[in-house]
N, C-alpha and C positions, 0 to 999 in steps of 0.2 A: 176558280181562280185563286183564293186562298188557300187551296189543298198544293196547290204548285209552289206555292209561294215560300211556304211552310217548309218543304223539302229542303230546299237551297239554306234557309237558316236554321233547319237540325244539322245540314251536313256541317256547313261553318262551326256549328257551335260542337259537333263530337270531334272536326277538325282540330280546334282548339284547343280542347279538353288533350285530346291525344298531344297536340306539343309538349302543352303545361307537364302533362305524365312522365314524356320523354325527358324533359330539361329538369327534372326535380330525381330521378335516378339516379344518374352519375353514370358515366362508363363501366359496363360489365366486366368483371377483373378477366386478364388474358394472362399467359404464359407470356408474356414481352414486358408485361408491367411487374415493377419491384417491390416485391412484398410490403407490409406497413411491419410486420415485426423483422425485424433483423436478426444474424448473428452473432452476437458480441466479442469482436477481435479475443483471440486467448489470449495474445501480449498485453493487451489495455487489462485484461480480469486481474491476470498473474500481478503486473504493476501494482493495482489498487489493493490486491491483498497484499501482497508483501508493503507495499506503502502503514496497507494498517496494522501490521507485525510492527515497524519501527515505530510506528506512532505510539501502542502499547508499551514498544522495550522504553520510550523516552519518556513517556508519562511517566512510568514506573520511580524512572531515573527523580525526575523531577519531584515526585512525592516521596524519594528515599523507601520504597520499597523493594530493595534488593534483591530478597527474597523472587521476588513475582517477575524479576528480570529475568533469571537463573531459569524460570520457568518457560522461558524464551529463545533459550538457548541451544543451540542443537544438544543433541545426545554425543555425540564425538567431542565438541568442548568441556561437555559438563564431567565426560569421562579423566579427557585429559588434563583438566586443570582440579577437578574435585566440586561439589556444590556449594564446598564455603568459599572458596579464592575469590568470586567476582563479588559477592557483598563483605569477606574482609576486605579487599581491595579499597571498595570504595569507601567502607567505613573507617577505615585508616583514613583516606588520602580527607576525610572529615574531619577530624579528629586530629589531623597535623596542618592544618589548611585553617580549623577553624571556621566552615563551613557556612553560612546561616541562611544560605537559600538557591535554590537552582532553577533553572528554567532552561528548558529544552526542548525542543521542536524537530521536526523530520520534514524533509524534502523530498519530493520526486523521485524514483527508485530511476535509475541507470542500468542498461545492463553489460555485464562484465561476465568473466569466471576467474573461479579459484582455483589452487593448486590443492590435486587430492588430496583426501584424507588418507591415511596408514592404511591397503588393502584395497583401494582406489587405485582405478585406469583414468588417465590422462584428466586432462583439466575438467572442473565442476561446474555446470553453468548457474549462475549466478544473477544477484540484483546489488548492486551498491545504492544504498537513501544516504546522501547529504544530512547530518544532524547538525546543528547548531547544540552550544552549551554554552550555558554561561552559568559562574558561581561567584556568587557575594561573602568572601572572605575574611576572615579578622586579621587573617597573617598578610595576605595580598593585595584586598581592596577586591574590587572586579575584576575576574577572570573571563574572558569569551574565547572559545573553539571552533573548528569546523572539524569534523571529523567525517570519515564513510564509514559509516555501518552495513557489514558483507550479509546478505541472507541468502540462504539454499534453500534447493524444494525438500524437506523430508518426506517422511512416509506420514504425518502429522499434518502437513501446509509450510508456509514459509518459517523458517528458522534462523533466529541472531547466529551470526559467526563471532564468539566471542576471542578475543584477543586485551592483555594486559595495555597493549599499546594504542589501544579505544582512549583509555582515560589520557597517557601519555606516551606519544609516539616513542620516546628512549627506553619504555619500560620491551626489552627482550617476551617471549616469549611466554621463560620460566622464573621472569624477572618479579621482585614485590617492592613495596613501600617501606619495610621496613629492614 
């Protein structure tokens, strides 16, 4: 009678055991279920890098490193304006301004295009970052901006669109400070 008895509580208890086994698995992954790794949107990548393209060009701004701007800049601006124009630019507009401290920040990249380059078919697609600027003055007092800072894909990564009319929208093209 014990031999019988026995039966019924091994079955219960591998019963058991087999739920417990079942419920501590998880569902077997199917073709119906969504992966755990993702693809990561390319608009969202592109954004974030061009985001930290202008992040860099404003840091630069903000430490007076001009130089390291220039470094930022496509090769078709840096062709057409020269390597010295964006840090004389700026070191003039220091220098008549009186300068003594800047702070600059980047926004959220927008997307946009531009108009070719020389040698270029039709519009260039693009990212416009919102910059913020502000400069602490001897001639002015406090100065704050907003300006768009234009970036392009090069063969490199994202690239500043440099333009005179960055520091001040009246400055032309071929326009300078002095």
């Amino acid at each position: 009678m014990t031999a019988r008895r026995g039966m019924p509580r091994r079955g219960a208890r591998l019963l058991l055991i087999a739920a417990l086994l079942a419920s501590c698995g998880g569902p077997l992954p199917s073709a119906s279920q969504p992966s755990a790794t993702t693809t990561p949107d390319p608009s969202i990548a592109a954004s974030q890098a061009a985001r930290l393209v202008a992040q860099r060009f404003v840091a630069n701004w903000h430490a007076r490193r001009y130089e390291r701007m220039v470094d930022l800049v496509a090769p078709a601006d840096r062709e057409r304006y020269g390597e010295d124009a964006l840090p004389d630019l700026l070191r003039r507009f220091d220098e008549l301004a009186g300068v003594t401290w800047v702070v600059a920040e980047a926004g959220t990249p927008i997307e946009s295009s531009l108009p070719p380059d020389p040698g270029s078919m039709g519009p260039v697609p693009a990212l416009e970052v919102p910059i913020s600027l502000a400069f602490e003055t001897d001639l002015f007092g406090r100065v704050a901006f907003r300006r768009m800072l234009a970036l392009t894909l090069g063969e490199d990564g994202w690239e500043a669109r440099w333009r005179p009319g960055l520091l001040f929208p009246q400055l032309g093209d071929d326009d300078t400070l002095v």
